[in-house]
Backbone of each chain as ProteinMPNN parsed JSONL, in Angstrom:
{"seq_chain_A": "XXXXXXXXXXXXXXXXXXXXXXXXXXXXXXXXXXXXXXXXXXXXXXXXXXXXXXXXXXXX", "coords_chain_A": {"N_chain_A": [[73.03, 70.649, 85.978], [71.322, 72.574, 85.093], [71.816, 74.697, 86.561], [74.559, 74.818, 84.734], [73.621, 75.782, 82.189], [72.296, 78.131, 82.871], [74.77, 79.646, 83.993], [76.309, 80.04, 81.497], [74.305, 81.919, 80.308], [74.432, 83.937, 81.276], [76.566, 84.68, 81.24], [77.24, 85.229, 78.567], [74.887, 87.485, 78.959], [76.663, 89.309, 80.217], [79.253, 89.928, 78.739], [78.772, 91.907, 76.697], [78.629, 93.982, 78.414], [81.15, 93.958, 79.721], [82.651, 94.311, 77.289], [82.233, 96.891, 76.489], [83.749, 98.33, 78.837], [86.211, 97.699, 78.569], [86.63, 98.555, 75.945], [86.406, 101.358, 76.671], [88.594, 101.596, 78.118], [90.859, 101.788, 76.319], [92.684, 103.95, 75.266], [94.092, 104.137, 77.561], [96.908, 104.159, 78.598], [98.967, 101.853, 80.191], [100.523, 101.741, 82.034], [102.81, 103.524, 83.37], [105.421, 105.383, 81.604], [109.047, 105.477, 81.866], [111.795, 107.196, 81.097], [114.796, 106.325, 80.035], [117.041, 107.701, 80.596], [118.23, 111.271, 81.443], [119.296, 112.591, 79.432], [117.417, 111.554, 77.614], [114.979, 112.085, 78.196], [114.745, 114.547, 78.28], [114.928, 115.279, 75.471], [112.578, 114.442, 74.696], [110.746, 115.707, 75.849], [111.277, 117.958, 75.084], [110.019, 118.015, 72.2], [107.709, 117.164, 72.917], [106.68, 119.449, 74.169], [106.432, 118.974, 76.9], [106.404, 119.034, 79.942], [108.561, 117.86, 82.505], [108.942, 115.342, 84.561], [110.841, 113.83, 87.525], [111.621, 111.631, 89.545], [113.501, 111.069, 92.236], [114.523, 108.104, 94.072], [115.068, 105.225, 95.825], [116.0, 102.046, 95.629], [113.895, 99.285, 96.595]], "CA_chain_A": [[72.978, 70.981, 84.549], [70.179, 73.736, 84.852], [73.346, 75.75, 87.004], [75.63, 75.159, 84.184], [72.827, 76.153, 81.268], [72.446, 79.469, 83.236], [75.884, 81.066, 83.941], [76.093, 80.26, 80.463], [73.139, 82.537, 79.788], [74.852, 85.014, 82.435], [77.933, 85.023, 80.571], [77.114, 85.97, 77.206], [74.59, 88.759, 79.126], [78.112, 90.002, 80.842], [80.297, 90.775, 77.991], [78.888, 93.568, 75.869], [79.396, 95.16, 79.253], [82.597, 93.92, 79.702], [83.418, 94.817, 76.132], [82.385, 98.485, 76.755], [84.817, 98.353, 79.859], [87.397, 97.654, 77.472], [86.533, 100.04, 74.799], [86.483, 102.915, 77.298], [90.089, 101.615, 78.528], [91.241, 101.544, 75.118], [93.635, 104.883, 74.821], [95.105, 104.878, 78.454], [98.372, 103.452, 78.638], [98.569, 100.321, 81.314], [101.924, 101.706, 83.44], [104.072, 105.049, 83.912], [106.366, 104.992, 81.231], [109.788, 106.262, 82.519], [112.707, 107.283, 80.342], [115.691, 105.738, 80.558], [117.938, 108.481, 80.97], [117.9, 111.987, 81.778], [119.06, 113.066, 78.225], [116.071, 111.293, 76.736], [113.38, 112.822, 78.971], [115.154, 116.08, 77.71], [114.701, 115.444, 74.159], [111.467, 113.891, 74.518], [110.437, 116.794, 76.932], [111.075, 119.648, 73.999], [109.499, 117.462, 71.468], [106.508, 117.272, 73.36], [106.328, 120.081, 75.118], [105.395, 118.45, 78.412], [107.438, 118.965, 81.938], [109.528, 116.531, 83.043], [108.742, 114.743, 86.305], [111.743, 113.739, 88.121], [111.39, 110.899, 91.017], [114.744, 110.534, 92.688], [114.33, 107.147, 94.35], [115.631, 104.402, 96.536], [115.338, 100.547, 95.308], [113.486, 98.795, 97.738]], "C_chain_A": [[72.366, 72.365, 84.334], [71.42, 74.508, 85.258], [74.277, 76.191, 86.067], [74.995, 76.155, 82.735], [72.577, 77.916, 81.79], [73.877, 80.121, 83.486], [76.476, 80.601, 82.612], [76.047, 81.252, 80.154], [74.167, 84.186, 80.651], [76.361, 85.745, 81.954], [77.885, 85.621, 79.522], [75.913, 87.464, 77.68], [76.105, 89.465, 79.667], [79.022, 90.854, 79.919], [79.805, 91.605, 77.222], [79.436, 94.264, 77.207], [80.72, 95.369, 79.257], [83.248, 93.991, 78.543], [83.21, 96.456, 76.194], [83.684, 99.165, 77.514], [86.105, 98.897, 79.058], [87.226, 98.597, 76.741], [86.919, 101.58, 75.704], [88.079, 102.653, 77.529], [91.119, 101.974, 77.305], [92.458, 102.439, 75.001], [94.581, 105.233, 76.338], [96.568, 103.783, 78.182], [98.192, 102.38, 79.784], [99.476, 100.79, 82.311], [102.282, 103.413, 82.066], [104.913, 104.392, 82.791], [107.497, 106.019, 81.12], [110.982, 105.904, 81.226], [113.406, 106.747, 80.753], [117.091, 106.713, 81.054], [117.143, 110.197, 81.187], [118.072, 112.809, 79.672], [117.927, 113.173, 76.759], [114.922, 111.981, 77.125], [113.453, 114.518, 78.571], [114.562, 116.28, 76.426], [113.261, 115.5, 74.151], [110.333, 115.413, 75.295], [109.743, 118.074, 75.636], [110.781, 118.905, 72.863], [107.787, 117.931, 71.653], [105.781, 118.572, 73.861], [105.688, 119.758, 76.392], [106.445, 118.86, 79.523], [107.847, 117.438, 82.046], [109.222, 116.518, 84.878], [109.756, 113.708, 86.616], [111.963, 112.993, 89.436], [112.734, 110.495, 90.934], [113.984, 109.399, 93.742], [115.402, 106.261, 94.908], [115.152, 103.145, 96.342], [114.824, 99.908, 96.517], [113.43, 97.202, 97.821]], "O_chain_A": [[72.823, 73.175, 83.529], [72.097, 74.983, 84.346], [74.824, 77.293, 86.102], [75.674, 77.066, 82.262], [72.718, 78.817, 80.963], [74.0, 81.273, 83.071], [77.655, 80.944, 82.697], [77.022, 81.883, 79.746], [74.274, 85.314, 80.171], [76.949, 86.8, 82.194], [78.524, 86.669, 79.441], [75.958, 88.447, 76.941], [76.348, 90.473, 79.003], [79.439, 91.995, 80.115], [80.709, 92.375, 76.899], [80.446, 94.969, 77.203], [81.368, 96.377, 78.976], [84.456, 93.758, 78.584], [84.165, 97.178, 75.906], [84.399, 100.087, 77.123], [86.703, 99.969, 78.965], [87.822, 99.64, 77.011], [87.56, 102.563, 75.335], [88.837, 103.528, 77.111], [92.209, 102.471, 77.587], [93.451, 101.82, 74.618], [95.43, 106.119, 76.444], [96.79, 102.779, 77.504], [97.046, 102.187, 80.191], [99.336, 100.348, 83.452], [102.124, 103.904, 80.949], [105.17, 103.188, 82.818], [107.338, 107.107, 80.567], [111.102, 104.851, 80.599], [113.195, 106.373, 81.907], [117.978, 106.309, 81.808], [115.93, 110.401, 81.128], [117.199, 113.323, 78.972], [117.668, 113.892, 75.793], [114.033, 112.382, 76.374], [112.579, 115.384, 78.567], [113.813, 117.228, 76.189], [112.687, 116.475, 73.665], [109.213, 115.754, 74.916], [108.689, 118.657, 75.381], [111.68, 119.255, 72.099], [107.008, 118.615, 70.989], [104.56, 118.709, 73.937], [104.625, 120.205, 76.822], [107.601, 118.658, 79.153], [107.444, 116.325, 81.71], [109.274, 117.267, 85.854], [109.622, 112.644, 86.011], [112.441, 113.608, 90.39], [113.217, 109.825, 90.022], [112.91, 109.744, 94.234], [116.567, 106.45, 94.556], [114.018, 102.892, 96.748], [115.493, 100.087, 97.535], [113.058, 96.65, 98.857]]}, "seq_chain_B": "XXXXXXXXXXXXXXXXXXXXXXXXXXXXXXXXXXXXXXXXXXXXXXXXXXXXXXXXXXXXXXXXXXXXXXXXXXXXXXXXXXXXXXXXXXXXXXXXXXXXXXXXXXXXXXXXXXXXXXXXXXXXXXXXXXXXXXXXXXXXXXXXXXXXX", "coords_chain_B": {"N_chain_B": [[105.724, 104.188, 96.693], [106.073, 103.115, 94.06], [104.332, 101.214, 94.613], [102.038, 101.486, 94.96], [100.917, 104.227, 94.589], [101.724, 104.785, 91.771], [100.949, 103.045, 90.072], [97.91, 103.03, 90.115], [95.472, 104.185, 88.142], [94.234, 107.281, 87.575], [96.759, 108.085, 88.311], [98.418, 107.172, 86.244], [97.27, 108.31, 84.048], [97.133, 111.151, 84.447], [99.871, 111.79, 84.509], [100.743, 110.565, 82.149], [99.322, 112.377, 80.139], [100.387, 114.777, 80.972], [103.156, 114.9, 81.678], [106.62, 114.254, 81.176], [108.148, 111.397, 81.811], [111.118, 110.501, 84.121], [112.914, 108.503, 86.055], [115.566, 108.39, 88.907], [118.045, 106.389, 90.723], [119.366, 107.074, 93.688], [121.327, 105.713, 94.535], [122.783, 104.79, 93.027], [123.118, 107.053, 91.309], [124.345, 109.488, 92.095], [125.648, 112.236, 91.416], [123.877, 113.043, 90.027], [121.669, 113.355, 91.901], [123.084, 115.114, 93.55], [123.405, 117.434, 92.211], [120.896, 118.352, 92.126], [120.554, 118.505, 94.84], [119.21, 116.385, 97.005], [118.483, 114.455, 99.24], [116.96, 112.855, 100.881], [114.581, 110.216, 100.113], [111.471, 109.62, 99.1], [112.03, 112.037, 96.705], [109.899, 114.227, 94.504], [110.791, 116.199, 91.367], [109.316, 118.935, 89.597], [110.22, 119.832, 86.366], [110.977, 122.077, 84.046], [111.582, 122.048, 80.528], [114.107, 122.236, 79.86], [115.422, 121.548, 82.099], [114.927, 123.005, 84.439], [114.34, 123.719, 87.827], [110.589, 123.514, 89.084], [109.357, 123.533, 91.373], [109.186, 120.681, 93.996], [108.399, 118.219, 96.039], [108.635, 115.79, 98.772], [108.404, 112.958, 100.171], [106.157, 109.976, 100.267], [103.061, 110.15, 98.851], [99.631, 109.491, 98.682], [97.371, 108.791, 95.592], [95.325, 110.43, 95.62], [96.417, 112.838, 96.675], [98.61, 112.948, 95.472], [98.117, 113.72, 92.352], [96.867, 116.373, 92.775], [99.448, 117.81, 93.951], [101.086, 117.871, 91.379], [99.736, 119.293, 89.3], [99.638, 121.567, 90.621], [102.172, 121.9, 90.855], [102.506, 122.234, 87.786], [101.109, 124.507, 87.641], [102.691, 126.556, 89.122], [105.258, 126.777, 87.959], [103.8, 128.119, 85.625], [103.161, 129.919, 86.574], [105.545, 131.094, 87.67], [106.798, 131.774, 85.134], [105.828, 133.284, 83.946], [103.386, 133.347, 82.845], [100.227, 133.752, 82.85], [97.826, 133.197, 82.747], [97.64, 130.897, 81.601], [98.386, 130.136, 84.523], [96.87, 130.818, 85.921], [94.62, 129.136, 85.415], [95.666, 126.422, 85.964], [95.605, 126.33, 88.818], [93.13, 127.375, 89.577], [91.985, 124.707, 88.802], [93.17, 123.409, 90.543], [92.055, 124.056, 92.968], [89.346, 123.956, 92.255], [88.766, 121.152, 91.638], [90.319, 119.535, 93.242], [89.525, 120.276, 96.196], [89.476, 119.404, 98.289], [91.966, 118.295, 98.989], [95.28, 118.45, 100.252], [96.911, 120.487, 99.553], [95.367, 123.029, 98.378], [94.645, 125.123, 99.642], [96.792, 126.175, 99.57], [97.526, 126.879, 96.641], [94.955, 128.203, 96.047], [96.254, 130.845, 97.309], [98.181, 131.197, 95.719], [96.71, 131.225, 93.223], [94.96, 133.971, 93.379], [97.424, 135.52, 93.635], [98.683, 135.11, 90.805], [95.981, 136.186, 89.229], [96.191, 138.603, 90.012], [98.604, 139.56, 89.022], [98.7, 138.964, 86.576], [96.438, 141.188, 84.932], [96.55, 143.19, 86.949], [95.087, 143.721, 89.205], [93.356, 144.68, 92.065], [91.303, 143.749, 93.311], [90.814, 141.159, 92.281], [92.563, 139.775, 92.968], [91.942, 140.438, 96.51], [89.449, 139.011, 96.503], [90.174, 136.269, 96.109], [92.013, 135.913, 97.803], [89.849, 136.643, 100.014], [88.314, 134.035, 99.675], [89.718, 132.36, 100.286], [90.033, 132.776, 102.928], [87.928, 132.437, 103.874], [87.322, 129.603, 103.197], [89.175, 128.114, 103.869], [89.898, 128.414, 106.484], [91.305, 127.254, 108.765], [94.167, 126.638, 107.74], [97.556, 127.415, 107.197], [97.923, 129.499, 104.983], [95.694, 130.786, 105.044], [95.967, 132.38, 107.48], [98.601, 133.931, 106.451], [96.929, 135.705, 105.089], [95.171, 136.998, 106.793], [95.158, 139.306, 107.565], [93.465, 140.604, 105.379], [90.273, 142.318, 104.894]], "CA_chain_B": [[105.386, 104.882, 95.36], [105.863, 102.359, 93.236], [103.001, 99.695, 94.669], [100.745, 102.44, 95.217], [101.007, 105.513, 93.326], [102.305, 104.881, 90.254], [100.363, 101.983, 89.411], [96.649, 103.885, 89.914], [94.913, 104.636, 86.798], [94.296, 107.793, 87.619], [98.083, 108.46, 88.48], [98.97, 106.953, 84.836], [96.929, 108.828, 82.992], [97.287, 112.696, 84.702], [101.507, 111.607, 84.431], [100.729, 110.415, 81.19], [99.027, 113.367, 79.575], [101.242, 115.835, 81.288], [105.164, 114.792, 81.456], [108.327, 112.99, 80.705], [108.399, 110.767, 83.198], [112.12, 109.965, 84.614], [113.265, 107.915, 87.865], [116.893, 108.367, 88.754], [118.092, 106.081, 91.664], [120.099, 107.904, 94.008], [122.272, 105.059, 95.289], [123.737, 104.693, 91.44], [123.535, 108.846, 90.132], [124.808, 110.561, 92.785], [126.182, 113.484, 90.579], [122.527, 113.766, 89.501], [121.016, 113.786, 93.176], [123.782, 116.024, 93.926], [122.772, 118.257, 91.404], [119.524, 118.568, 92.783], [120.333, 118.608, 96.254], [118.14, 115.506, 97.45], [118.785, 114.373, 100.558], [115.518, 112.084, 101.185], [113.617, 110.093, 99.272], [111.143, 109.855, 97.442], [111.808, 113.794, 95.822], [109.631, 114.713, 93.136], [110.706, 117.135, 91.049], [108.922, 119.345, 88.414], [111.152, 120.947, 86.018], [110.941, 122.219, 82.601], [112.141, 120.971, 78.984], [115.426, 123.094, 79.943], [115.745, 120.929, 83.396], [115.114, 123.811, 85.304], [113.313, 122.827, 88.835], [110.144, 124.826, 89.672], [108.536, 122.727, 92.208], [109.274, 119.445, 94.709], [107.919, 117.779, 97.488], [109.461, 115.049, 99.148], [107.826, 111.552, 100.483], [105.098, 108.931, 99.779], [101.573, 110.562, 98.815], [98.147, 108.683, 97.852], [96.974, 108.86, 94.655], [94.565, 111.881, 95.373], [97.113, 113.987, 97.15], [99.845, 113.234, 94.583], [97.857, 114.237, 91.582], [96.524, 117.682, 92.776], [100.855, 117.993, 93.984], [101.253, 117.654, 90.22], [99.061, 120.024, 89.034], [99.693, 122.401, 91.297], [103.563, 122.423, 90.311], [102.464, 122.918, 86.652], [100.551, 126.235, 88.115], [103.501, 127.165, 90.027], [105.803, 126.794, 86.892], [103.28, 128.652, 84.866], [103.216, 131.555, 87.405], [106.968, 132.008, 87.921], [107.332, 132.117, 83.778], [104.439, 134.419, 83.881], [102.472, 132.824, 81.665], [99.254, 133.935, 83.735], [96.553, 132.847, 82.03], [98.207, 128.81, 82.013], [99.08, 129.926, 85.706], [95.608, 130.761, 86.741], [93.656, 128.174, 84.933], [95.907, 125.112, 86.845], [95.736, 126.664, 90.256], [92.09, 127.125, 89.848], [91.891, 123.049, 88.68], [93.641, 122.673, 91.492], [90.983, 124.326, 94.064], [87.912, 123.615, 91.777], [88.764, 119.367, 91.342], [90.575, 118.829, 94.12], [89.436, 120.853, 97.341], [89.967, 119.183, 99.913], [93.589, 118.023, 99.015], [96.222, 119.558, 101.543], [97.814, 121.543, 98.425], [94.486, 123.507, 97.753], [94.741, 126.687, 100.399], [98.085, 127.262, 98.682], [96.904, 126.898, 95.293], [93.864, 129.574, 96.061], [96.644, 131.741, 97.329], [98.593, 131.79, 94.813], [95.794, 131.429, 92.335], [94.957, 135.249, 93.595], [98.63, 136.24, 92.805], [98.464, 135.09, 90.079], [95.33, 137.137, 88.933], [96.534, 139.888, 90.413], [99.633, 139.616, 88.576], [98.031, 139.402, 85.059], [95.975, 142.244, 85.389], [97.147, 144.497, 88.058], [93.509, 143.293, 89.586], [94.0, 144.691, 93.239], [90.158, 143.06, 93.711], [90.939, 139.755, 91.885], [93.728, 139.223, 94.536], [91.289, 140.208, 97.641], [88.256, 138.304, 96.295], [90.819, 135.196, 96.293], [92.089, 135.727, 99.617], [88.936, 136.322, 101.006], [88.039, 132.841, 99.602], [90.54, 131.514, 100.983], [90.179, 133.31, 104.659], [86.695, 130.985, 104.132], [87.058, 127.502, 103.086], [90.603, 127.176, 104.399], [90.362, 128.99, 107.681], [92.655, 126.615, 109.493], [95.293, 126.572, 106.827], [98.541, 129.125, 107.292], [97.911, 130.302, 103.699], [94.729, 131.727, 105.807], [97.031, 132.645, 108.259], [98.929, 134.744, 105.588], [96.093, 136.551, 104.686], [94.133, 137.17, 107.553], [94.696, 140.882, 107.622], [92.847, 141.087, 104.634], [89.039, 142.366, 105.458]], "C_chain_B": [[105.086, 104.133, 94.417], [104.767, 100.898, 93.126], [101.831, 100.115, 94.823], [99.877, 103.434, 94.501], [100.6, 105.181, 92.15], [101.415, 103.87, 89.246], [98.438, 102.764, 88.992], [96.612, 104.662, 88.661], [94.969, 106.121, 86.5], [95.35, 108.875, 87.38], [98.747, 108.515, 86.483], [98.651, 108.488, 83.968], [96.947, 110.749, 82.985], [98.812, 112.112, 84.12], [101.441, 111.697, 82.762], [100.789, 111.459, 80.006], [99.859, 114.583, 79.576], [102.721, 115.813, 81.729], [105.111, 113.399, 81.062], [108.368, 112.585, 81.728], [110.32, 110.241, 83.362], [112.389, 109.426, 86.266], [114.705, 107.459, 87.434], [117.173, 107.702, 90.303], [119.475, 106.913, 92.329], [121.664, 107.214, 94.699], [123.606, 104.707, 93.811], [123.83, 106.109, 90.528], [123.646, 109.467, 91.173], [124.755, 112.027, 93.071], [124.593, 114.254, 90.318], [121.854, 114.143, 90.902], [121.875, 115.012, 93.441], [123.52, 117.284, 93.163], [121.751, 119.222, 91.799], [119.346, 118.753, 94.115], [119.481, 117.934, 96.766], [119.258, 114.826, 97.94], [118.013, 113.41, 100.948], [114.956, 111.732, 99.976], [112.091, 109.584, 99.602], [111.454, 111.298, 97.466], [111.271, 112.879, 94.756], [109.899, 115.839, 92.457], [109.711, 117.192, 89.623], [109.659, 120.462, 87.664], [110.56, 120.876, 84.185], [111.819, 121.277, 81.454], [113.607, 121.638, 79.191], [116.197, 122.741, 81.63], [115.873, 121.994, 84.455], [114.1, 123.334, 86.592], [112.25, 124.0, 88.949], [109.232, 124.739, 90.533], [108.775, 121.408, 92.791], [108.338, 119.259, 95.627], [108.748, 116.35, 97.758], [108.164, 113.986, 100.251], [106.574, 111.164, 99.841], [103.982, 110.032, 99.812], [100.77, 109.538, 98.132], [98.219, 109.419, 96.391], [96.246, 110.422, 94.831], [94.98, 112.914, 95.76], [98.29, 113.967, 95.995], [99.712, 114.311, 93.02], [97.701, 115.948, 92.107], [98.44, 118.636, 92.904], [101.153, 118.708, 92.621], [100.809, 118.478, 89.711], [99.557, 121.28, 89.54], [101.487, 122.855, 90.98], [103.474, 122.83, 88.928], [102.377, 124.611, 86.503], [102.162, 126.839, 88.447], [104.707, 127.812, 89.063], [105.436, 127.862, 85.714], [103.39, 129.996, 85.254], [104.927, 132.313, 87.364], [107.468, 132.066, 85.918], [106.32, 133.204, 83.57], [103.666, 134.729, 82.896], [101.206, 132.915, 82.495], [97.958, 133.751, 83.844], [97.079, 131.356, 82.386], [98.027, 128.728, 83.726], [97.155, 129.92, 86.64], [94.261, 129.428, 86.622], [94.247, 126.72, 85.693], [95.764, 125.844, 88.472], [94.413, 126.596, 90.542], [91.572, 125.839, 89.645], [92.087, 123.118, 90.025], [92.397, 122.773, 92.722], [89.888, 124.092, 93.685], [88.137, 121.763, 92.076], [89.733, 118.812, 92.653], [90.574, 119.267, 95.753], [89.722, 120.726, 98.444], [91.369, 118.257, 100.135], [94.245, 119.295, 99.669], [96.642, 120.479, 100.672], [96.578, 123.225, 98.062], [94.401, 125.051, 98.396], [95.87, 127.321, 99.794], [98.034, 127.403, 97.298], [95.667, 128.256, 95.488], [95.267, 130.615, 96.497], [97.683, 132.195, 95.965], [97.895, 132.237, 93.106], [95.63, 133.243, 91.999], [96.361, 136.017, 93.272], [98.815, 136.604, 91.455], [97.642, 136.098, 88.728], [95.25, 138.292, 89.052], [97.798, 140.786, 89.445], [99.461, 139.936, 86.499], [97.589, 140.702, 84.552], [96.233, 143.346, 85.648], [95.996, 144.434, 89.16], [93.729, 143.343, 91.062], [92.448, 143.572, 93.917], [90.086, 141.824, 93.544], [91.599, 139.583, 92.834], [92.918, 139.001, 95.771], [90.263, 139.547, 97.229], [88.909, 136.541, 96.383], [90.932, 134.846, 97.423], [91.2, 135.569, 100.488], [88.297, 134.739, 101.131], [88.51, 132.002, 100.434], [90.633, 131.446, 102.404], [88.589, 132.053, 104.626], [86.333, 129.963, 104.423], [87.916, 127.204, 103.862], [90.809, 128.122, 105.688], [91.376, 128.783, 108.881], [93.998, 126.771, 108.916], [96.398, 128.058, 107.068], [98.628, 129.535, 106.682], [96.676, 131.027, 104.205], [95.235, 132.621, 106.819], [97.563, 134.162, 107.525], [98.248, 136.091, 105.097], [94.659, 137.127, 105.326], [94.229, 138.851, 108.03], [93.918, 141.488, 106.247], [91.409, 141.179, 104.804], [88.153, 141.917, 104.535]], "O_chain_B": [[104.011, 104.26, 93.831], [104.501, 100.057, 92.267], [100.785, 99.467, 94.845], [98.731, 103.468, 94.051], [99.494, 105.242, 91.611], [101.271, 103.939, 88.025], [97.95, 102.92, 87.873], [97.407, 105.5, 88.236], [95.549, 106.489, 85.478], [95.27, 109.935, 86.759], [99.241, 109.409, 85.796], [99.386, 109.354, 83.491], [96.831, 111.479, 82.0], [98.728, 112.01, 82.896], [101.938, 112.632, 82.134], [101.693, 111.577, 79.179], [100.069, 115.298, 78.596], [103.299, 116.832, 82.107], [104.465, 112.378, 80.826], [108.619, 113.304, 82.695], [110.677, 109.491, 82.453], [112.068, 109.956, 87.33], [115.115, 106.767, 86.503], [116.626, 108.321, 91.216], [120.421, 107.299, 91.643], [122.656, 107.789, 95.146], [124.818, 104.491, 93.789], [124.39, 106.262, 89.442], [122.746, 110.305, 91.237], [124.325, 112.746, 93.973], [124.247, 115.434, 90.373], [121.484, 115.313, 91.009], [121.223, 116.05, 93.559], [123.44, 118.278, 93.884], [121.746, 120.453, 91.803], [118.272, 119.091, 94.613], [118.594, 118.66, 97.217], [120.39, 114.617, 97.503], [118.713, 112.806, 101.761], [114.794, 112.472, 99.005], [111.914, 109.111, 100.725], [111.025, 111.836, 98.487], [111.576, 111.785, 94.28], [109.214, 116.772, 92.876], [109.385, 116.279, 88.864], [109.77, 121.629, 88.042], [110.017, 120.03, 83.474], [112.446, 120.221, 81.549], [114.317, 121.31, 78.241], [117.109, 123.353, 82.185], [116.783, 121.945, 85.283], [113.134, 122.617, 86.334], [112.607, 125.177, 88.939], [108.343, 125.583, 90.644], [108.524, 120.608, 91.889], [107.527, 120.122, 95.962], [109.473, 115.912, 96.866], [107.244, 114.473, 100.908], [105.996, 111.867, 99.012], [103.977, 110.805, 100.77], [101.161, 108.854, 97.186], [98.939, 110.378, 96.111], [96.641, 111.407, 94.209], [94.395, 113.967, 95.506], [98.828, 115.031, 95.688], [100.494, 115.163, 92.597], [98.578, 116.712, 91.703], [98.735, 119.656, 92.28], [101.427, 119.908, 92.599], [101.82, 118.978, 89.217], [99.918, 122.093, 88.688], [101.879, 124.02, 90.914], [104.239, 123.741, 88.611], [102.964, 125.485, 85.866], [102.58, 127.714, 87.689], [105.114, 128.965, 89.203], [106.282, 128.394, 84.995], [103.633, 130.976, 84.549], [105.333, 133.455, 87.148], [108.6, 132.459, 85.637], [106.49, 133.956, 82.61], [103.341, 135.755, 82.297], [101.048, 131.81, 83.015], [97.166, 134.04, 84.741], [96.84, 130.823, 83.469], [97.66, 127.696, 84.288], [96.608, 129.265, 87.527], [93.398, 129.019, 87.399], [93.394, 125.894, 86.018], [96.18, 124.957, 89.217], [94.101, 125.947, 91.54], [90.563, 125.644, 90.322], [91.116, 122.873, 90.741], [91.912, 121.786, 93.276], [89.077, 123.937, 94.598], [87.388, 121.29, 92.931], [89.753, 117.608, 92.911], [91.395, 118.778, 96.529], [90.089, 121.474, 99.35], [91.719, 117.684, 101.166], [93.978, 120.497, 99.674], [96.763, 121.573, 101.224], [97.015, 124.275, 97.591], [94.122, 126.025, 97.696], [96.019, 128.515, 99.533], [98.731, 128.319, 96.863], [95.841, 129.272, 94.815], [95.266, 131.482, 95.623], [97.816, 133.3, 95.44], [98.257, 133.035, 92.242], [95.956, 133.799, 90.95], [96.328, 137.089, 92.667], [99.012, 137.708, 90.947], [98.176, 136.576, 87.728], [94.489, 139.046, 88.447], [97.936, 141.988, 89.219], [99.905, 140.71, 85.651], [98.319, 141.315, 83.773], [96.215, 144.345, 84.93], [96.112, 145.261, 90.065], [94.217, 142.335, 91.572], [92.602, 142.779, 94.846], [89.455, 141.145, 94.355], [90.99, 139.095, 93.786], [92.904, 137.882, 96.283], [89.836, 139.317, 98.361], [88.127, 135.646, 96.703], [90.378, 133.948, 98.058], [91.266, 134.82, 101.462], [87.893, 134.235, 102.179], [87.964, 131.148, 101.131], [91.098, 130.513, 103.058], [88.436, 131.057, 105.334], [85.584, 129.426, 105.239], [87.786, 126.228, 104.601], [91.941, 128.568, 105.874], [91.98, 129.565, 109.615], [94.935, 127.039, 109.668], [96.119, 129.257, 107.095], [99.438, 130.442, 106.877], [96.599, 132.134, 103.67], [94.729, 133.743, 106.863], [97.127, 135.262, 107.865], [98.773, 137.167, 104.811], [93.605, 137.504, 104.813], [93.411, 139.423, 108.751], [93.793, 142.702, 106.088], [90.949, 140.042, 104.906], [86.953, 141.862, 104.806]]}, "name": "protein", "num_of_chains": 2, "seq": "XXXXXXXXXXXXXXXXXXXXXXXXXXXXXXXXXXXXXXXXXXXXXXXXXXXXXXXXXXXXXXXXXXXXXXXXXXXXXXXXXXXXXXXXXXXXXXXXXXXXXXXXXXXXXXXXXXXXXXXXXXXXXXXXXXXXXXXXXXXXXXXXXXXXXXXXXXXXXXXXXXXXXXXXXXXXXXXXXXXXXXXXXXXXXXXXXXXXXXXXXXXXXXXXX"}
């Protein structure tokens, strides 16, 4: 009982941290997000002004 | 690339900030590899908003060699439009934040082009090189510039 009464206690000390965690993660993106074509990465490209990165690839 | 790379936080968020990401498989666009002349994969290219190329490399890299890659093609991009100020400020990222990535002796050399190139700065150039005859004494971008005193 005393075991379960402490990681309890251990748990609710845990998450502000683990809500900071989160907060800091907050503005990245989770995954690479890849155009679907080449005409879009064009548009999207001179929109943005960013470079286009270009992985030719082999399904594995 | 894709179980390694691409997934790293790190990876996301440089990619993120700084391109259009596209992946074209080469066994279904051909026309487009052909284009490009890729032969091997993985190619990365870095090309402009006008699909011009101004930088590759070709196979698997870690996370901490891929990013500085990345970077270092922005520089490279920046230099051959001769935008020299953009060109010097990623080349020096590249040798300040990531030093001891394999890309970094050629990044200081061209860093010094670079500055040289802005300018006309015959001292900015040798104060580069000599850097570079320093840290990266093994490297053939030391090599390159080992008649400089």
């Amino acid at each position: 009982m005393l075991r379960y009464v402490l990681s309890f206690f251990a748990a609710l000390a845990i998450m502000p941290i683990a809500g900071i965690g989160i907060a800091d993660n907050k503005g990245d993106p989770p995954a690479i997000v890849w155009e679907k074509n080449l005409e879009d990465a064009i548009a999207k490209a001179k929109t943005t002004g960013k470079s286009i990165l270009l992985d030719f690839f082999v399904p594995t | 690339m894709g179980t390694v790379t691409y997934p790293d936080s790190a990876v996301i968020n440089y990619i993120s900030k700084n391109f259009i990401t596209l992946q074209i498989n080469v066994q279904t666009n051909a026309e487009i590899a052909g284009i490009y002349r890729v032969f091997w994969t993985p190619t990365i290219l870095v090309l402009d908003s006008n699909v011009t190329e101004y930088y590759r490399f070709n196979g698997f890299l870690p996370p901490d060699e891929f990013i500085p890659q990345l970077e270092f093609g922005l520089g490279m991009m920046a230099l051959e439009k001769q935008d020299y100020k953009t060109a010097s400020i990623q080349l020096k990222s590249v040798v300040d934040k990531y030093t001891r990535s394999d890309i970094a002796p050629e990044a200081q050399y061209w860093f010094g082009v670079s500055e040289y190139k802005s300018a006309h700065n015959v001292e900015a150039l040798l104060n580069a090189w000599r850097k570079l005859k320093k840290d990266y004494p093994n490297s053939i971008w030391a090599k390159k510039v080992s008649f400089v005193k």
